[in-house]
N, C-alpha and C positions, 0 to 999 in steps of 0.2 A: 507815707501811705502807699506811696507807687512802688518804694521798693520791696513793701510787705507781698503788696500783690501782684510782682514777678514773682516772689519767692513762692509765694503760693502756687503759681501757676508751675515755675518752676516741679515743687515739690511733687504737682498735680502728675507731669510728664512722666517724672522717676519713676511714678508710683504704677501707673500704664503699662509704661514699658517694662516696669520689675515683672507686675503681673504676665503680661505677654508671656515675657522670660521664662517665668516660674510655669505657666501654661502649656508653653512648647518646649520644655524640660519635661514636665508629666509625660505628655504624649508621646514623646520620643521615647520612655522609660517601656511608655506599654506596648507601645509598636516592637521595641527590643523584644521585650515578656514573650508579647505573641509571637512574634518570630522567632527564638528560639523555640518553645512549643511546638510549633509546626515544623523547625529544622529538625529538630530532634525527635520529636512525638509523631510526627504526618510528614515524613519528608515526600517532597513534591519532585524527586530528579530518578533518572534513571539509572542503577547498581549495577553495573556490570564487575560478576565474579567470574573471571578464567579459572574453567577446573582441569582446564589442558593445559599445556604449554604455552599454546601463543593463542592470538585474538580469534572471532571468525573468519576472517576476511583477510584476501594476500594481493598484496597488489600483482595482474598481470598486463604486460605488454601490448600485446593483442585485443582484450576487452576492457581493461580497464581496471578491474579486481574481479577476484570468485571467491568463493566459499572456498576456505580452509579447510584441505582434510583432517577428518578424523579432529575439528573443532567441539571444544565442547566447553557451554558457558554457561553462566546462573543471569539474569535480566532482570532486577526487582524496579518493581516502581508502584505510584498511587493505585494505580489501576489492574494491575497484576503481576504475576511472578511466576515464572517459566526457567525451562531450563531449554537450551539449543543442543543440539548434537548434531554434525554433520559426518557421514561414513568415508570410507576412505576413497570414493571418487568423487568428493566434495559435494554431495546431494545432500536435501535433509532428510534423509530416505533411510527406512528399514532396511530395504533388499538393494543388492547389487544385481549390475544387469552385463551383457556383451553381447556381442553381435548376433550369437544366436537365441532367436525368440523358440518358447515354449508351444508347439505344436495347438493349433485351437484355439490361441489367445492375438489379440489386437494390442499392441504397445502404442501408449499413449504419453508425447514427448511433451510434458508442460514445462514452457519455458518461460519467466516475470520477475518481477522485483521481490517488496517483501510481504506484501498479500499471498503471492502467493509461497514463500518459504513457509509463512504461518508467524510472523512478526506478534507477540502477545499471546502466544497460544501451547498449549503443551499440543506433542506430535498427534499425539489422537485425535485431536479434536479441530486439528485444521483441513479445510475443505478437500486439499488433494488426496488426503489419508480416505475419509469419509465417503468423498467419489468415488475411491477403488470399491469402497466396503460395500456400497451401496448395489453398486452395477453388477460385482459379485455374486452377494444373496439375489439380484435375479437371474441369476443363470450363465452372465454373459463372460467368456473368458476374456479379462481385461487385464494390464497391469499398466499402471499410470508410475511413469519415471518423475517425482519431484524434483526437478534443478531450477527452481526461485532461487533466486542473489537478491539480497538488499538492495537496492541502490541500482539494479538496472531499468533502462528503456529500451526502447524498440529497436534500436540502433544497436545496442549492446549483444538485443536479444537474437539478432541477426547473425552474429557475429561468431556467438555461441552455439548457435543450431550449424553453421558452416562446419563450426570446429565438432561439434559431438557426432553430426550423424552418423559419420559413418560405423561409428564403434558400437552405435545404439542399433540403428537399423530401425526407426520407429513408422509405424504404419500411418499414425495421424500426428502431424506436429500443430500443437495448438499454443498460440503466444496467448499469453495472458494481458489486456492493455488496461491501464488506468490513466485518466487527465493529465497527469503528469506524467507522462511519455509526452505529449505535445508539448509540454512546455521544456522539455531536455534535450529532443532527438538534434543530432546534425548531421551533415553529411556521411556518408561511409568512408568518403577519403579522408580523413581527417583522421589525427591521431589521436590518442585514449590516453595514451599514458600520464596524463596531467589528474591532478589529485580529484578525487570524487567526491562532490557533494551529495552528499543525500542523510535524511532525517532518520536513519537504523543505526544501530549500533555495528552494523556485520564489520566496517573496518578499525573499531575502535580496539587501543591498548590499553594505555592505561589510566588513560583520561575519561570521566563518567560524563555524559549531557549534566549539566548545572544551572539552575537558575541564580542569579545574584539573592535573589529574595523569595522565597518558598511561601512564603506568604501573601506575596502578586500574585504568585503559577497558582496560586489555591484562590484567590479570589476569581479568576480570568477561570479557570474550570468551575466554580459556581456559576457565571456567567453563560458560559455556554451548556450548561446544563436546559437552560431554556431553547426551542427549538427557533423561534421567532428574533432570538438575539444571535444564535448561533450562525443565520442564516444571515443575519447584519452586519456580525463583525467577517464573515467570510467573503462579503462581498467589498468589504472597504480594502482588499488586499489587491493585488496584479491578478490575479487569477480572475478575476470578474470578468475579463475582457475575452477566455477563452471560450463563456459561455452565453456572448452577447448577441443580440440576434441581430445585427450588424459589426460582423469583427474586422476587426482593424488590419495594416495591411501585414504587420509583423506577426499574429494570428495563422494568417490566409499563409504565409510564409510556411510556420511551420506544418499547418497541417500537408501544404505540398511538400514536405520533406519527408512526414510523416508515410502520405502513401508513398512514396517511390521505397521505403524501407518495406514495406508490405508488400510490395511489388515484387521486390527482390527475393523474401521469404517464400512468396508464392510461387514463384518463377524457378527457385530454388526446389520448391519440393516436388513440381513439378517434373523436374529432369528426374528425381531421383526414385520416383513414383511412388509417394508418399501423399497424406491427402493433410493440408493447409488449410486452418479455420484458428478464428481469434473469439477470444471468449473477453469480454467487455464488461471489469467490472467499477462502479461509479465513486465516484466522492460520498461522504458522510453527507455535505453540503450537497447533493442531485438527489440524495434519497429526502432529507427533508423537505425540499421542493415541492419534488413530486406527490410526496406521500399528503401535505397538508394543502396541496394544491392553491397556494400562493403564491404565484410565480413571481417576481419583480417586475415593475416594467423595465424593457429593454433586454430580461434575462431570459434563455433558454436551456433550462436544466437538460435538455434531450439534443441540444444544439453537437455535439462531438460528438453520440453515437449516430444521429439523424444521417447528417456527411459521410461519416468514413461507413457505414454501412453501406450507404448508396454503391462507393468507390467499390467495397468488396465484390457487391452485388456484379457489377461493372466486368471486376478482375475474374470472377468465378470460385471464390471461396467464400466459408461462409460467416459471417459475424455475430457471436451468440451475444445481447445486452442483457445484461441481469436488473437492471435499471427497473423497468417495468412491476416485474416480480419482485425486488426488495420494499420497493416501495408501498405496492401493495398488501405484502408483508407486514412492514412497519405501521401503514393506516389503518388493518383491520386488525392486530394484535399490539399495540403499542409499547412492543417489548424492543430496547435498544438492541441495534445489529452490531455496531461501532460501538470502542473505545469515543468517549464522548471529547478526549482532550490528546490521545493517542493518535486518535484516527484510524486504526486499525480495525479491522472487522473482528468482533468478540465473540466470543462460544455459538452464541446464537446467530450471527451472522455468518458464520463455517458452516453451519448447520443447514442455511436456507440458502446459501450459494451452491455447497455440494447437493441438494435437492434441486434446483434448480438445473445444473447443470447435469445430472443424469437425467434428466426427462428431456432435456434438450440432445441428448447423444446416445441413447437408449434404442430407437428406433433407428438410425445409421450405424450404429452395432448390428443390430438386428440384419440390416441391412446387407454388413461387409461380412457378417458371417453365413448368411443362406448364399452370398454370391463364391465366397469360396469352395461351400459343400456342394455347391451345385459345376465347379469346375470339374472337366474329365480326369480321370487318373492317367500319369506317363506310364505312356507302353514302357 
């Protein structure tokens, strides 16, 4: 009798366990299904097709890498598809420029990472194109030089305005800063030549950004399509700690590294009598902060422009944040500015930065051109 009912019990196990088996063999089968689907049908990674010769991006000695001239690439992914082209003094720029400026007009040196190249965006429709077009139709003789690089910070961008000025000759040099310039910059004694992280494709060959499973990347952008989740899983990351309203000492570190690069920039365009202003544009994660006015405890979404404005303030140039206004933006149209999984600012977010920033530079036009015309003429 006893050994009827081991064998029972026995038999009992098999039969659990087969099941299990047979359970997590289904599952596995659909998980496979769905993921090819999504490999194949929705892929979740970003295409990079060279229709040039070689990648965007070249490695250099002195900064680090630049744009490639005369690069020219296809970018597809979930969220859009673009094509890059850089001209043959490595801008992503229509026109070429040299040292002598067009009589009546103000040159404007915008120098950043890949916000400002137009990362996700056909050339029209990114904010430095837009801000010319804008300032333009009102009257004002402007020409804005695009030289955004992927992949640079403040440090780089220092580096780069040394190297271009003099060939440019630009009236206002304006660096472009986003959060991560604090979290990159280091000294200026330090060498560059060591490989470049950053999340663009500008230095990639042949190798595409890949997820192992396209199916994760598609669930985790469902995820942060929510505002409330998006702002929870951004703060489980290291970057919380840039925007805490007690930061830490490594923090406090960079931001002093931070201004003495600004320092130098301004000190810089000083000699060369040029007028120095940084234009401040925010995270995906500061705009929905602010705009749903949630702030976390412990968190200040205005924590990085609050300081280094001060600091500007201090040095004598001027710090434009776009924070305020996208935000605002975002709360009273609840139209997305940002790639939601990119992170990049999207058609509509070019659109309300470049607006933003001509009403902020519009009247200092104004300004450097009645001061010219009112100069005397050389005997």
């Amino acid at each position: 009798m006893r050994r009827h009912d081991n064998r029972c019990g026995i038999a009992k196990v098999f039969s659990v366990v087969r099941s299990f088996l047979v359970s997590l063999v289904i599952a596995a089968v659909l998980f496979a299904g769905i993921e090819t689907i999504i490999r194949f049908g929705f892929p979740q990674t970003l295409s990079t097709t060279l229709l040039g010769e070689d990648s965007l991006g070249q490695r250099d000695p002195h900064v680090g890498h630049t744009n490639r001239p005369n690069a020219h690439a296809r970018v597809t992914g979930p969220e859009f598809d673009v094509e890059y082209m850089v001209n043959e003094q490595g801008y992503r720029d229509a026109a070429l420029y040299t040292a002598d400026k067009p009589e009546g007009v103000t040159r404007v040196l915008l120098l950043g990472d890949s916000f400002t190249f137009g990362s996700g965006n056909d050339y029209a429709d990114i904010w430095p194109v837009l801000l010319e077009n804008n300032l333009q139709k009102q009257g004002h003789g402007i020409e804005v030089i695009k030289a955004g690089v992927p992949g640079f910070d403040t440090r780089r961008e220092v580096l780069y305005l040394e190297r271009l000025y003099d060939d440019l000759q630009p009236d206002i040099v304006a660096f472009v800063f986003l959060p991560n310039d604090l979290f990159t910059n280091t000294p200026i004694t330090e060498t560059v030549d060591a490989p470049v992280q950053q999340r663009d494709d500008g230095l990639r060959t042949k190798r595409d950004k890949k997820s192992s499973l396209h199916s994760v990347t598609l669930f985790k952008r469902m995820l942060m399509l929510n505002d409330s989740l998006y702002e929870r899983l951004y703060l489980l990351t290291g970057r919380r700690n840039y925007f805490s309203t007690d930061p830490n000492s490594e923090v406090l570190s960079q931001f002093d590294e931070t201004e003495k690069l600004l320092q130098r920039a301004n000190a810089f365009c000083t000699e060369k009598g040029c007028e120095f202003m940084v234009l401040s544009i925010p995270q995906q994660f500061q705009v929905l902060v602010e705009a749903r006015a949630t702030t976390p405890e412990g968190v200040d979404a205005t924590a990085i422009d609050t300081r280094l404005e001060a600091f500007a303030t201090e040095e004598g140039f001027q710090w434009i944040s776009l924070l305020p206004e996208l935000a605002k933006n975002y709360r009273e149209q609840s139209e997305p500015l940002y790639y939601r999984f990119d992170g990049h600012m999207n058609q509509a977010g070019n659109r309300v930065a470049a607006e933003i920033i001509s009403e902020a530079l519009k009247d200092r036009l104004a300004q450097r051109n009645a001061a010219v015309n009112s100069e005397p003429l050389s005997q």
